[in-house]
C-alpha positions in Angstrom: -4.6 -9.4 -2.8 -6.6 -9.6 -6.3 -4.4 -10.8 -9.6 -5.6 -6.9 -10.6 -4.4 -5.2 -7.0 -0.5 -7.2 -7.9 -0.6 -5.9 -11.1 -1.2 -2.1 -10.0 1.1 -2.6 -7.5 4.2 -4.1 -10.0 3.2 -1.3 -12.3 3.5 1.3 -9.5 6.9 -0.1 -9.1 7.9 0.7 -12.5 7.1 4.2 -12.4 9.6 7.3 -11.4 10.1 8.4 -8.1 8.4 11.5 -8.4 5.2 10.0 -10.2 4.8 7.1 -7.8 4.5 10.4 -4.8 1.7 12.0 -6.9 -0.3 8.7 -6.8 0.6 8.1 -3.6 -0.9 11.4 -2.3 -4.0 10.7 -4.5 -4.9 7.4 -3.0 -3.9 8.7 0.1 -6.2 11.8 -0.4 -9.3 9.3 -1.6 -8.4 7.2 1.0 -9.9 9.5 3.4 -13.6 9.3 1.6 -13.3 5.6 2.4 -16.8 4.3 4.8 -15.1 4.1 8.6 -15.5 0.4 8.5 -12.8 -0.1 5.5 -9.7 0.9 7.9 -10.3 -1.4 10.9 -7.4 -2.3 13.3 -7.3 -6.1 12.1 -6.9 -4.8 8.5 -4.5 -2.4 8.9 -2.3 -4.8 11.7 -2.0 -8.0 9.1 -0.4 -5.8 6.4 1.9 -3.7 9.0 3.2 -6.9 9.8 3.8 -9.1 6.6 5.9 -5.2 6.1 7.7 -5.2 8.9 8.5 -8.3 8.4 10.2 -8.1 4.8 11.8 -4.9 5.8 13.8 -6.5 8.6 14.7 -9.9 6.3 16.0 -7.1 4.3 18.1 -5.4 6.8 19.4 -9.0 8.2 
């Protein structure tokens, strides 16, 4: 991830509940105009995991 991409992302996590669903729904919403090629398997599986993985460190 780019220095810019962390710094969305930590400002994402500053905003309210309710804003951070709006945003969420956009980039959802634009994701769809993305070219086919963008949402492969391989780089959708990498980030799934490193997820999956965090979220069960967290539940241990």
């Amino acid at each position: 991830m780019s220095e810019t991409a962390a710094k969305l992302q930590a400002m994402f996590e500053t905003l309210p509940e309710d804003e951070q669903h709006e945003l969420l729904i956009l980039l959802l919403q634009r994701s769809g105009q993305l070219p086919a090629t963008a949402l492969t398997d391989a780089a959708l599986t990498g980030p799934a995991d490193k997820l999956f993985q965090e979220l069960d460190a967290e539940g241990s």
